[in-house]
Backbone atoms as SQL, in Angstrom:
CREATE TABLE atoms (id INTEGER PRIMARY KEY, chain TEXT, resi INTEGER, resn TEXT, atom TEXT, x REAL, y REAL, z REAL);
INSERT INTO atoms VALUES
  (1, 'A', 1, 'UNK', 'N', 6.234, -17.506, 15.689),
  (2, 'A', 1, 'UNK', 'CA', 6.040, -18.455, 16.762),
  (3, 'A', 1, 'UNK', 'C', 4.806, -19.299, 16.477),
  (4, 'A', 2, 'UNK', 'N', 5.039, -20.834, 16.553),
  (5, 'A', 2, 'UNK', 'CA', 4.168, -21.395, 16.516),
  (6, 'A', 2, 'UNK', 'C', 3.314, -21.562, 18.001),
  (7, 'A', 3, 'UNK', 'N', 1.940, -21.178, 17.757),
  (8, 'A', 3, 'UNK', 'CA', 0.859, -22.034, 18.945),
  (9, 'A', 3, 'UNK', 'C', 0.661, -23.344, 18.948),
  (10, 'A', 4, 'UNK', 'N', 1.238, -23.974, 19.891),
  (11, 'A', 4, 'UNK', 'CA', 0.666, -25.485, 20.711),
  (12, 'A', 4, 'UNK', 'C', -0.891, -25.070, 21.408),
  (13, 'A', 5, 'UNK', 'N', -1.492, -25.977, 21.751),
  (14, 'A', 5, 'UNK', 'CA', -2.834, -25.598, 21.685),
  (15, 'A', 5, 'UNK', 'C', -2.944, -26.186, 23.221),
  (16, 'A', 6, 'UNK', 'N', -2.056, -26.636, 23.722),
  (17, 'A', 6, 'UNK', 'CA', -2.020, -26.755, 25.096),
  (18, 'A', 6, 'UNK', 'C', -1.419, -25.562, 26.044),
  (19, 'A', 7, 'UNK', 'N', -0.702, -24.866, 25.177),
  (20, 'A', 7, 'UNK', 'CA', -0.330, -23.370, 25.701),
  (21, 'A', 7, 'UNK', 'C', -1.730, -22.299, 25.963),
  (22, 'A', 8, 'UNK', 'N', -3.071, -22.698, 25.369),
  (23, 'A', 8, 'UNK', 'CA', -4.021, -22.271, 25.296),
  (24, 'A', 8, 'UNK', 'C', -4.821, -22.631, 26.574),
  (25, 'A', 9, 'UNK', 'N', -5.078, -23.613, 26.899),
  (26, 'A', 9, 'UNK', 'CA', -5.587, -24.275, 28.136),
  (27, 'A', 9, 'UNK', 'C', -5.836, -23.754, 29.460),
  (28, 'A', 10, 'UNK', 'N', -5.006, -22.394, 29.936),
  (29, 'A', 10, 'UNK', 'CA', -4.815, -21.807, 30.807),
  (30, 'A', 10, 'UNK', 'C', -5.820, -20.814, 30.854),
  (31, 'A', 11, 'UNK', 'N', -5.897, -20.252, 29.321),
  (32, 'A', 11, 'UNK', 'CA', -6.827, -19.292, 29.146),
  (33, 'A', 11, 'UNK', 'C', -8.416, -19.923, 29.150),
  (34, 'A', 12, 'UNK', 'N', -8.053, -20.626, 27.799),
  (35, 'A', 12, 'UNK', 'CA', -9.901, -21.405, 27.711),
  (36, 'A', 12, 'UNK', 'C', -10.293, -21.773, 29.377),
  (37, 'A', 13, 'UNK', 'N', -9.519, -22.203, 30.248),
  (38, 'A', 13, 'UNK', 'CA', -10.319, -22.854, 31.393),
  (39, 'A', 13, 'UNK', 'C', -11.064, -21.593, 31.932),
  (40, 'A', 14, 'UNK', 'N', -10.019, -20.830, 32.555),
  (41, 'A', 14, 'UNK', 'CA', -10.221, -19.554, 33.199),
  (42, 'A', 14, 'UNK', 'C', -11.959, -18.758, 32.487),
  (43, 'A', 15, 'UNK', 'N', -12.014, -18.752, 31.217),
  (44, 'A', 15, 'UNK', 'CA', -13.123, -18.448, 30.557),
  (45, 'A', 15, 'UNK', 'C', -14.203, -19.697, 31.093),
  (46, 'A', 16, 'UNK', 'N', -14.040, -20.771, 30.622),
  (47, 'A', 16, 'UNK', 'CA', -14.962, -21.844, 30.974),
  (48, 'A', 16, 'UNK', 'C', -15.533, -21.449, 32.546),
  (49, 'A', 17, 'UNK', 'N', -14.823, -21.545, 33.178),
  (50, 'A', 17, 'UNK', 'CA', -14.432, -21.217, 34.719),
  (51, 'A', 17, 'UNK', 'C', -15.818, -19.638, 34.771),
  (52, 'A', 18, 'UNK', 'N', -15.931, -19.042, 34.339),
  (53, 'A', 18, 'UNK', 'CA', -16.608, -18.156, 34.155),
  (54, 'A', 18, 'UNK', 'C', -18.249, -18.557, 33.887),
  (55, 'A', 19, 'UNK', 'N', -18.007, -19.170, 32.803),
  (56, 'A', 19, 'UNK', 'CA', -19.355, -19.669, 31.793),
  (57, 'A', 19, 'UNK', 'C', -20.107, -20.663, 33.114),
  (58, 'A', 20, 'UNK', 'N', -19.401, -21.597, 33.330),
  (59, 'A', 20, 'UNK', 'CA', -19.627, -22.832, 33.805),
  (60, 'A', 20, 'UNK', 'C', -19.186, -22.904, 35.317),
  (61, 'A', 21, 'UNK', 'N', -19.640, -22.165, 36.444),
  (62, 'A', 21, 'UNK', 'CA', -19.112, -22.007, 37.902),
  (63, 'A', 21, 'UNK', 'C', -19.426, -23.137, 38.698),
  (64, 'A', 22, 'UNK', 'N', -17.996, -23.688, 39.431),
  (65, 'A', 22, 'UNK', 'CA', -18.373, -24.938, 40.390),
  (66, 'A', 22, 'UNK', 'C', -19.304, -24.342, 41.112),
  (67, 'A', 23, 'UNK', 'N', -19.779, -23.471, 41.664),
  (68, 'A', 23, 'UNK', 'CA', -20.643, -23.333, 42.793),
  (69, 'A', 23, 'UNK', 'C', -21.801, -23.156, 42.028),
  (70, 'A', 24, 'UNK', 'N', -22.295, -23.479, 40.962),
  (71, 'A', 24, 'UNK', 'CA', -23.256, -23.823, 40.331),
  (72, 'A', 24, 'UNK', 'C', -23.480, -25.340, 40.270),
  (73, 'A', 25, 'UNK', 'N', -22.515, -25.795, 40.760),
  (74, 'A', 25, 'UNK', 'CA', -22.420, -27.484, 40.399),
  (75, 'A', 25, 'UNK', 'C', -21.641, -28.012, 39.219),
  (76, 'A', 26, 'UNK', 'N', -21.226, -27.524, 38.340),
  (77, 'A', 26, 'UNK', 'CA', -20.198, -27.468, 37.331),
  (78, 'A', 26, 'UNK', 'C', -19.097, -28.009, 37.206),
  (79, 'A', 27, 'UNK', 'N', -18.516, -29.279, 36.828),
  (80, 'A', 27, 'UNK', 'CA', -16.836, -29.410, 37.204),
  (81, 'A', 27, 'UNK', 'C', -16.310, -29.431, 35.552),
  (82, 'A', 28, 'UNK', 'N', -14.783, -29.012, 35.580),
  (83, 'A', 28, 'UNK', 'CA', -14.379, -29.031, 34.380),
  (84, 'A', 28, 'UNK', 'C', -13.257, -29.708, 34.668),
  (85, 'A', 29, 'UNK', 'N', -13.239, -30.788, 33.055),
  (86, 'A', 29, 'UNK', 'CA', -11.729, -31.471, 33.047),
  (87, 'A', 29, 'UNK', 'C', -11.203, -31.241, 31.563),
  (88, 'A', 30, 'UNK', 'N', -9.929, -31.261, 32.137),
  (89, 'A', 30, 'UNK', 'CA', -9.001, -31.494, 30.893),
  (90, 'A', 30, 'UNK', 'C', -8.416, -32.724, 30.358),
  (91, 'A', 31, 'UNK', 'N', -8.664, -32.906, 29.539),
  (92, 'A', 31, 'UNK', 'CA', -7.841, -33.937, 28.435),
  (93, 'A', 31, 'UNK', 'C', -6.927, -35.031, 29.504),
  (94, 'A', 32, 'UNK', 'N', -6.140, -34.107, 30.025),
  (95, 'A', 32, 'UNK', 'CA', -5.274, -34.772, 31.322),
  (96, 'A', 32, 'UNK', 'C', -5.901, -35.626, 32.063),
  (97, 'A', 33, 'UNK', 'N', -6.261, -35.432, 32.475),
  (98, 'A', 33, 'UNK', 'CA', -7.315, -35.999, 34.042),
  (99, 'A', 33, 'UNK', 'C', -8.002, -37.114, 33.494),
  (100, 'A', 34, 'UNK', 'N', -8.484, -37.636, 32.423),
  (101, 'A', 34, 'UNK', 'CA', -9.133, -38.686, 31.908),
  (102, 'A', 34, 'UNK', 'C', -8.274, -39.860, 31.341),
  (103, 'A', 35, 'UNK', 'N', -8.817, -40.664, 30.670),
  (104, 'A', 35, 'UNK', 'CA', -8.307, -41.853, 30.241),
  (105, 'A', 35, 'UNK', 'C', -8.987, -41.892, 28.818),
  (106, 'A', 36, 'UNK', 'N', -8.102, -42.101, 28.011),
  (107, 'A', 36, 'UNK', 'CA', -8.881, -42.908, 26.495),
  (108, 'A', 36, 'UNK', 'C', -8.655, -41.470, 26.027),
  (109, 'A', 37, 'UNK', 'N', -9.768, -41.335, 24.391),
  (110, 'A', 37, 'UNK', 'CA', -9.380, -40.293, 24.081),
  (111, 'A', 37, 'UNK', 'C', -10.931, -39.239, 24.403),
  (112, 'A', 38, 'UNK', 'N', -10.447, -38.289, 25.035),
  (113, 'A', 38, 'UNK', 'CA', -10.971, -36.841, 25.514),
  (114, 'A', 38, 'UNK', 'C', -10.639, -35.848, 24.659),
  (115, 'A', 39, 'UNK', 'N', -11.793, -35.076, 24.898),
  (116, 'A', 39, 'UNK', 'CA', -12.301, -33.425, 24.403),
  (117, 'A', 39, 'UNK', 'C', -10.989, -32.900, 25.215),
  (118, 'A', 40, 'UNK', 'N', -10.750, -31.746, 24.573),
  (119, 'A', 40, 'UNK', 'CA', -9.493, -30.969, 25.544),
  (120, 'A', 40, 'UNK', 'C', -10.273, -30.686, 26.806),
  (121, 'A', 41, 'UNK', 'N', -11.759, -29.926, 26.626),
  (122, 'A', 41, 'UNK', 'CA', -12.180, -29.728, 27.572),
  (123, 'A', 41, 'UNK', 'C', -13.615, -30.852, 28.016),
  (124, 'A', 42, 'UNK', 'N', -13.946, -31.449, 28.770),
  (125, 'A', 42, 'UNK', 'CA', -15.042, -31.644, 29.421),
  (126, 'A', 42, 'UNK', 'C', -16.019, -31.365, 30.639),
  (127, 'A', 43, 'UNK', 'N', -17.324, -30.718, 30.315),
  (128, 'A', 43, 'UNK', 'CA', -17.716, -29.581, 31.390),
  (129, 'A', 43, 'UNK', 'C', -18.877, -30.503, 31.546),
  (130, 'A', 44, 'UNK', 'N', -19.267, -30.873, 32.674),
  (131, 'A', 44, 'UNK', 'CA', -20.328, -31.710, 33.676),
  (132, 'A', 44, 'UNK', 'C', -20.961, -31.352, 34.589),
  (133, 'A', 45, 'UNK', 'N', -22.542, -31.427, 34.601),
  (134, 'A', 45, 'UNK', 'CA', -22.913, -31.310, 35.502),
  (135, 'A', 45, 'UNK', 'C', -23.762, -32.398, 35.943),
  (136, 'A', 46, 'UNK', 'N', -23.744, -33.460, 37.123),
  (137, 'A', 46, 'UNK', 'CA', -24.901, -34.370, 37.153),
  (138, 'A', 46, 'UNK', 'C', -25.884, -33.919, 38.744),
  (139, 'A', 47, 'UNK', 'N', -27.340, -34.246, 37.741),
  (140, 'A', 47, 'UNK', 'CA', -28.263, -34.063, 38.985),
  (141, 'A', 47, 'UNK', 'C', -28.942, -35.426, 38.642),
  (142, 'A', 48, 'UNK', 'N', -28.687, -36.081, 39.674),
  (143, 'A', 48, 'UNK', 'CA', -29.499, -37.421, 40.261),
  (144, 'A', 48, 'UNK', 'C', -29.054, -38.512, 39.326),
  (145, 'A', 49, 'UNK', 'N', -29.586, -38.949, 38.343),
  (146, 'A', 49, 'UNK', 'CA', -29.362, -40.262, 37.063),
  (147, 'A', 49, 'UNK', 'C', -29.494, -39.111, 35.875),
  (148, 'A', 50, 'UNK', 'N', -29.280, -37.893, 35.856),
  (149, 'A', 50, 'UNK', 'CA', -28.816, -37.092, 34.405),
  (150, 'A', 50, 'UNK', 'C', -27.752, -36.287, 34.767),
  (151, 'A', 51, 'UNK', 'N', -27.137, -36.160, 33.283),
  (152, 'A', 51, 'UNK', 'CA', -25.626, -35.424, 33.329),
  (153, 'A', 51, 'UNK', 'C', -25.840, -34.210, 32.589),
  (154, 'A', 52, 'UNK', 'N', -25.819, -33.638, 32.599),
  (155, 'A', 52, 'UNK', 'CA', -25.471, -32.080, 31.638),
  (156, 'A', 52, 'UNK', 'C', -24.010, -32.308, 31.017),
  (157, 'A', 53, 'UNK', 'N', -23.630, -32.239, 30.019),
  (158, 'A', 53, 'UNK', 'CA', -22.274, -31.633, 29.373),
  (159, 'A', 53, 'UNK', 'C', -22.264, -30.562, 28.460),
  (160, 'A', 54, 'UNK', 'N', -20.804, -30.028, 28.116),
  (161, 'A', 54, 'UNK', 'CA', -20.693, -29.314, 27.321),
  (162, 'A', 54, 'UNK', 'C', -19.458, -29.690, 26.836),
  (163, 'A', 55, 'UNK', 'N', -18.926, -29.722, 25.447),
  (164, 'A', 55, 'UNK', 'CA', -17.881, -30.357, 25.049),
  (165, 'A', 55, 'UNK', 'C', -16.995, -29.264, 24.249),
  (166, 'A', 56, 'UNK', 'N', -15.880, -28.926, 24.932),
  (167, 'A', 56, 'UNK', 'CA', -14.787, -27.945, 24.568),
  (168, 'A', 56, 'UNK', 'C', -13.625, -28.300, 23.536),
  (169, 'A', 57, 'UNK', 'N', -13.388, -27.858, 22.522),
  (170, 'A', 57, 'UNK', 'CA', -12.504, -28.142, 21.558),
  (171, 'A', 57, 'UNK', 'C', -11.333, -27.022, 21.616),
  (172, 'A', 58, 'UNK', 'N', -9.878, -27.351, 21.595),
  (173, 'A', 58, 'UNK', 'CA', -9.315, -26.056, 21.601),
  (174, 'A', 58, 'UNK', 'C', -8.206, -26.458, 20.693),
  (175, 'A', 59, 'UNK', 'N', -8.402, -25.618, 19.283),
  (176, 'A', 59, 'UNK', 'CA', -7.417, -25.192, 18.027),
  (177, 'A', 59, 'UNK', 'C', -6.879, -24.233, 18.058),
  (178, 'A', 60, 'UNK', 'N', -5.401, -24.456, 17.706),
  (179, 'A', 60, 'UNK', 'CA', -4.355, -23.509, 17.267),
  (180, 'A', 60, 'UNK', 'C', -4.063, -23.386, 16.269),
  (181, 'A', 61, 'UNK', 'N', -4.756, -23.317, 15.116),
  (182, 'A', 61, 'UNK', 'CA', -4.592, -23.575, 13.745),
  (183, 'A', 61, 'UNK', 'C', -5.400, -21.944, 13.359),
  (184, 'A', 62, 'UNK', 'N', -4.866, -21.974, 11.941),
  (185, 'A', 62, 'UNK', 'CA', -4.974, -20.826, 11.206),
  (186, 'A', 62, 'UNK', 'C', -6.375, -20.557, 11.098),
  (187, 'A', 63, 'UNK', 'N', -6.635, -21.995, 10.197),
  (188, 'A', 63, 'UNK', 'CA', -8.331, -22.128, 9.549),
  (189, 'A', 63, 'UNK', 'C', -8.808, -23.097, 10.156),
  (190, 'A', 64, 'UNK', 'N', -10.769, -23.068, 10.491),
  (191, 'A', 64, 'UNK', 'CA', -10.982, -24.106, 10.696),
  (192, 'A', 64, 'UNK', 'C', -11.804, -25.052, 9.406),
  (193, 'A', 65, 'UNK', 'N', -10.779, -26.527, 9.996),
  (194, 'A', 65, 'UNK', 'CA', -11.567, -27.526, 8.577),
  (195, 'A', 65, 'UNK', 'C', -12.535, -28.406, 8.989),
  (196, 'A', 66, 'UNK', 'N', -12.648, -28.859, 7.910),
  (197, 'A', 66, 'UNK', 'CA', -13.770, -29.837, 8.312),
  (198, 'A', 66, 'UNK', 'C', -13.463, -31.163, 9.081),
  (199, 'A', 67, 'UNK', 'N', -12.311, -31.028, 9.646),
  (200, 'A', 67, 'UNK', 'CA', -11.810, -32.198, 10.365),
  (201, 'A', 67, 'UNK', 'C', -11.583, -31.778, 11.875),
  (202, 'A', 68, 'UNK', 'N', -11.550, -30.187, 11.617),
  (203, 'A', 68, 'UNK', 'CA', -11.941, -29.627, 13.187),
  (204, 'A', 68, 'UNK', 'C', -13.352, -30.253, 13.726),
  (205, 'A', 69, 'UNK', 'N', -14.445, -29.474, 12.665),
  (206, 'A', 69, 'UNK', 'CA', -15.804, -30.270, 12.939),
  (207, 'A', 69, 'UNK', 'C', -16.097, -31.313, 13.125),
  (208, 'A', 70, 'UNK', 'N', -15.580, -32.652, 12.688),
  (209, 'A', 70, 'UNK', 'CA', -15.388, -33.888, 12.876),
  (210, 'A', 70, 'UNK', 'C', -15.228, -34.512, 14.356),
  (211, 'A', 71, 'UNK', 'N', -14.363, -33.675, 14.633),
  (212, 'A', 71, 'UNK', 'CA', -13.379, -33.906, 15.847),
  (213, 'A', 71, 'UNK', 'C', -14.605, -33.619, 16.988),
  (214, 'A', 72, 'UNK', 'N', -15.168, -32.942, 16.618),
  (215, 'A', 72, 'UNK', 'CA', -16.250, -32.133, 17.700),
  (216, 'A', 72, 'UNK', 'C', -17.221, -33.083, 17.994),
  (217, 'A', 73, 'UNK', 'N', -18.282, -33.342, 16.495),
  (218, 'A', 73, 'UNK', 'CA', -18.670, -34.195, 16.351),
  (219, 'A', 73, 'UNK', 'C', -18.826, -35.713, 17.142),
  (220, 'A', 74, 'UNK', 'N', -17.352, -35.786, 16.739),
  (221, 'A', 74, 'UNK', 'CA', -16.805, -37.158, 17.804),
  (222, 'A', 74, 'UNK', 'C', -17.265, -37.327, 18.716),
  (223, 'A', 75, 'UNK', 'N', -16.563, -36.419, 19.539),
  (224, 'A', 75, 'UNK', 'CA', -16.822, -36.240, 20.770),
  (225, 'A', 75, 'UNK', 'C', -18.028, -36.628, 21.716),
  (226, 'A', 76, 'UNK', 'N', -18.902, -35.566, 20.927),
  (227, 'A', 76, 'UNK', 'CA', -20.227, -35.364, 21.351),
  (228, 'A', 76, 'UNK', 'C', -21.074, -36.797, 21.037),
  (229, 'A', 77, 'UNK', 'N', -20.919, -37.769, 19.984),
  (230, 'A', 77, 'UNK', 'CA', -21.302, -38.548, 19.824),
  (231, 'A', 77, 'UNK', 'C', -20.717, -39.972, 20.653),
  (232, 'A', 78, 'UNK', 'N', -19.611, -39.564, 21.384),
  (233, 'A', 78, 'UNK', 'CA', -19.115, -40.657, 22.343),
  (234, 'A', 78, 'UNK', 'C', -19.712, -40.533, 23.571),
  (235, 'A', 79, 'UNK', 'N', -19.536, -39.079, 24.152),
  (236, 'A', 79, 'UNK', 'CA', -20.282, -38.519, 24.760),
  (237, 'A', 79, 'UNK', 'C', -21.824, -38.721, 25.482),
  (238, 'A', 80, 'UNK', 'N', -22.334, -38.693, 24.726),
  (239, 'A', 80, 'UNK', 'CA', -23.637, -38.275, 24.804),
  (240, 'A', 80, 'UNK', 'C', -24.038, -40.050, 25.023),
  (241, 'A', 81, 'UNK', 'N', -25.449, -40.073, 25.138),
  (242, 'A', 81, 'UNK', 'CA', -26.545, -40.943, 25.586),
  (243, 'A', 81, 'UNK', 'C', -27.470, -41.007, 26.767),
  (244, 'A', 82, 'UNK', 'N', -27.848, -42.191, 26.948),
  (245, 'A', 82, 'UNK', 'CA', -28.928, -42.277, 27.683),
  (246, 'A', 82, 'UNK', 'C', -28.909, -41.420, 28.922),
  (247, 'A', 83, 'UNK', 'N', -29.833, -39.966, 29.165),
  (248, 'A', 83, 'UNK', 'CA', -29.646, -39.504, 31.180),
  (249, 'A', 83, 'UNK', 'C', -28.417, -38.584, 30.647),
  (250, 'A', 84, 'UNK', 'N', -27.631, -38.515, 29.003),
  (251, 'A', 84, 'UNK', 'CA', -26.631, -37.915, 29.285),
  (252, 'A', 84, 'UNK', 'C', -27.259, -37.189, 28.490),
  (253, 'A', 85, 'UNK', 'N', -27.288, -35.490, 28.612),
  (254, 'A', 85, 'UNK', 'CA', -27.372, -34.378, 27.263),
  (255, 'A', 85, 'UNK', 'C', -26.608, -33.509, 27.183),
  (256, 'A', 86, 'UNK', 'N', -26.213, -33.159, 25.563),
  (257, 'A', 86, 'UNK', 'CA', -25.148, -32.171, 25.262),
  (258, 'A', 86, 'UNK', 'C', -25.444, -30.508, 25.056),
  (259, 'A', 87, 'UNK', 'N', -25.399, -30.122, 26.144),
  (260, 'A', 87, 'UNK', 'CA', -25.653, -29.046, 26.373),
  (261, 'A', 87, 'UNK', 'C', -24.985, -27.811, 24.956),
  (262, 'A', 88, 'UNK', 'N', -23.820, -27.845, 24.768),
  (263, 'A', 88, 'UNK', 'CA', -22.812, -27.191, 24.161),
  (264, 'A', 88, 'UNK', 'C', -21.456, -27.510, 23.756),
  (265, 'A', 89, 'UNK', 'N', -22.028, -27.560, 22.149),
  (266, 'A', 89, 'UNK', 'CA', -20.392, -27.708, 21.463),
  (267, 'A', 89, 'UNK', 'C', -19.408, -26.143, 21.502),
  (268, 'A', 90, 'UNK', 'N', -18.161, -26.345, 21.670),
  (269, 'A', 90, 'UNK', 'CA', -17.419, -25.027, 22.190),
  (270, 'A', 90, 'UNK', 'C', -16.393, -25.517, 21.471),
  (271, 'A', 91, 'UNK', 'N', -15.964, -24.206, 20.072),
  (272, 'A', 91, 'UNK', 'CA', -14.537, -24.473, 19.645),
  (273, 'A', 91, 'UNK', 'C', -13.528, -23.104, 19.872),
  (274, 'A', 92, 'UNK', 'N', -12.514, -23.272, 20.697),
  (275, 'A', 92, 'UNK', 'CA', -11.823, -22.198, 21.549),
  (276, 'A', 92, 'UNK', 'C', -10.789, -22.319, 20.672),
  (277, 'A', 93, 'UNK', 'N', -10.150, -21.104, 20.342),
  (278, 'A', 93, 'UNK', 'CA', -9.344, -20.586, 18.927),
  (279, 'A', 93, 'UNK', 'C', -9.231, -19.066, 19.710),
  (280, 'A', 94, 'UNK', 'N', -7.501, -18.972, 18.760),
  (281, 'A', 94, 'UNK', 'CA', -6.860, -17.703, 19.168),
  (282, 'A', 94, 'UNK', 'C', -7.516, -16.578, 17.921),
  (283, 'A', 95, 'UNK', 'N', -7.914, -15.259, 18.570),
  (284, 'A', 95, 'UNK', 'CA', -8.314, -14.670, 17.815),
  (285, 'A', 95, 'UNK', 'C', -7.342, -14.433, 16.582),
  (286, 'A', 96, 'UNK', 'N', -8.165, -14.131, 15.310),
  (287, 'A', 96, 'UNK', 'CA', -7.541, -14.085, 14.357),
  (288, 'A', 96, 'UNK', 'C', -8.135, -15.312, 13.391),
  (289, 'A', 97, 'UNK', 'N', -8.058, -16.658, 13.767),
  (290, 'A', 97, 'UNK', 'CA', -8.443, -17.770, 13.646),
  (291, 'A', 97, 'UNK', 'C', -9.624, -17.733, 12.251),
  (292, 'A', 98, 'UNK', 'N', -9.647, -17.970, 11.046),
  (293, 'A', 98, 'UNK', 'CA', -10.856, -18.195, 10.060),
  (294, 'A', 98, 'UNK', 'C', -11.231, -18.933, 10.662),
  (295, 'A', 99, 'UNK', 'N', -12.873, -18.648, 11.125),
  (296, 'A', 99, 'UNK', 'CA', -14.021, -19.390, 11.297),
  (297, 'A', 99, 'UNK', 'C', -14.736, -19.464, 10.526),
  (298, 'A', 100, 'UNK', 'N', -14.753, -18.897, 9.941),
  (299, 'A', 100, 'UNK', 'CA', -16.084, -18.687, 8.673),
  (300, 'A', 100, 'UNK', 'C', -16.572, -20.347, 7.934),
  (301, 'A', 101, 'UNK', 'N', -15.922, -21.391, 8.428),
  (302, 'A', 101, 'UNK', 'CA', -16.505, -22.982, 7.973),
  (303, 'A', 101, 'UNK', 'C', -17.179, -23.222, 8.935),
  (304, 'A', 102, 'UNK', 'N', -17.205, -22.697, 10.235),
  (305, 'A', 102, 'UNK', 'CA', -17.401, -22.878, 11.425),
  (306, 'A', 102, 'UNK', 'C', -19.383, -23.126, 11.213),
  (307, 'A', 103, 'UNK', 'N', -19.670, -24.065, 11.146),
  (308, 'A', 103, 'UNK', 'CA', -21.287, -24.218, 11.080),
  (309, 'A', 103, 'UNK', 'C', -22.040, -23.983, 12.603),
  (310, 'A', 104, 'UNK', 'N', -23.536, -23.770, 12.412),
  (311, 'A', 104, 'UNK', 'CA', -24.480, -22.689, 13.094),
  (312, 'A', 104, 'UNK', 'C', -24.442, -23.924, 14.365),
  (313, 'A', 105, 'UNK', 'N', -24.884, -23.553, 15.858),
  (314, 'A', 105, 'UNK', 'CA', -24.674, -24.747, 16.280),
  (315, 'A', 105, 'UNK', 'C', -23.561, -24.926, 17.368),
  (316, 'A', 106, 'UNK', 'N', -22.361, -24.687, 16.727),
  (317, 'A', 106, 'UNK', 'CA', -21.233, -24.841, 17.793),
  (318, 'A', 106, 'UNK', 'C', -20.583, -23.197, 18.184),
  (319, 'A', 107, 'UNK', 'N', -20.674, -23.038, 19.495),
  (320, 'A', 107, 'UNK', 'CA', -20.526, -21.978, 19.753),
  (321, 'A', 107, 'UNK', 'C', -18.467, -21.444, 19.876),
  (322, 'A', 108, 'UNK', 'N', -18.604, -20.276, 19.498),
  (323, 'A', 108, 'UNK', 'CA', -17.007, -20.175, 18.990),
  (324, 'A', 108, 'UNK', 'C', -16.337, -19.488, 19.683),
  (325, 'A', 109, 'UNK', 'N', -15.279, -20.016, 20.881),
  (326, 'A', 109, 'UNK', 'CA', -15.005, -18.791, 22.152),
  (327, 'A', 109, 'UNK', 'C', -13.278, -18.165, 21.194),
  (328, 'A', 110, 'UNK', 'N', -13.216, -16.866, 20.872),
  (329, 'A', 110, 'UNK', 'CA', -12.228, -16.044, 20.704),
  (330, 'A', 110, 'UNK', 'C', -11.558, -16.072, 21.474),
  (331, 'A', 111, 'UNK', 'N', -10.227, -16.143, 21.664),
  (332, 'A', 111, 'UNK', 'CA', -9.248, -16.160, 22.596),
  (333, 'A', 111, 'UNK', 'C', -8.587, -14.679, 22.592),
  (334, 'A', 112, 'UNK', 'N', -9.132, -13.332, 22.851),
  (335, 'A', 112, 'UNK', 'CA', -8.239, -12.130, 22.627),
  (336, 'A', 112, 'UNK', 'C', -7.274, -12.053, 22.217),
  (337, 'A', 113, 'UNK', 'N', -6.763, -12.448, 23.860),
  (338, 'A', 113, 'UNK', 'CA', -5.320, -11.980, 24.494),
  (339, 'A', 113, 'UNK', 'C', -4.141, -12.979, 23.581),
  (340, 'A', 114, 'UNK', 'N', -4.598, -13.858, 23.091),
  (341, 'A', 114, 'UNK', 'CA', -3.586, -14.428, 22.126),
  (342, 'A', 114, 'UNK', 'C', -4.692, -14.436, 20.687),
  (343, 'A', 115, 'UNK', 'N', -3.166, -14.210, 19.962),
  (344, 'A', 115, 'UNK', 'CA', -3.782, -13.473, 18.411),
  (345, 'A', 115, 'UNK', 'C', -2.727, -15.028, 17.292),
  (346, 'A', 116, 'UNK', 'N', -3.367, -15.425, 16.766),
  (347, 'A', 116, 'UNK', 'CA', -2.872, -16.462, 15.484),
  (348, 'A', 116, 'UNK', 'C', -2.486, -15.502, 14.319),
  (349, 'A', 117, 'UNK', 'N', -0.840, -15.694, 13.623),
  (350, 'A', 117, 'UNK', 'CA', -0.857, -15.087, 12.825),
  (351, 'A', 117, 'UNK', 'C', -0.829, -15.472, 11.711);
């Protein structure tokens, strides 16, 4: 069986959802909910004229390449600016997943309960 990486989404939030609590002030979006091109996940927090983010990546792939990193990268660099700071790069992968390209820096959420074979 192949993983779609939107079959994943249910789980990564629920975790995010954990990390990152609205009643902390926290909102999380998905890919969906936006316009243009979006992080699967985007996690926000704004107090006054600054934003907090954290920018969620979610792969269903075997290995990660250097075009995963890229992708992250992106993001964070569209992302980010003035009043805005990037709190946390997040690449969410089904356990099993080679990380080992995975550079120091972006933090790497294991997905247990689903295993990549």
């Amino acid at each position: 069986m192949v993983l779609k990486k939107e079959e994943l989404y249910p789980h990564v939030r629920k975790k995010l959802q954990e990390w990152y609590p609205g009643s902390r002030g926290w909102a999380i979006y998905d890919r969906t909910e936006g316009t243009g091109i979006q992080p699967d996940f985007l996690i926000e927090k704004r107090s006054g004229e600054n934003i907090e983010r954290s920018i969620c990546t979610v792969e269903a792939a075997r290995t990660i390449t250097d075009d995963h990193i890229r992708r992250i990268d992106h993001y964070v660099s569209n992302l980010s600016g003035k009043n805005v700071s990037i709190l946390e790069r997040i690449l969410a992968v089904p356990s099993g997943t080679d990380t080992s390209s995975v550079p120091t820096g972006i933090s790497i959420f294991h997905l247990e309960k689903i295993h990549q074979e």
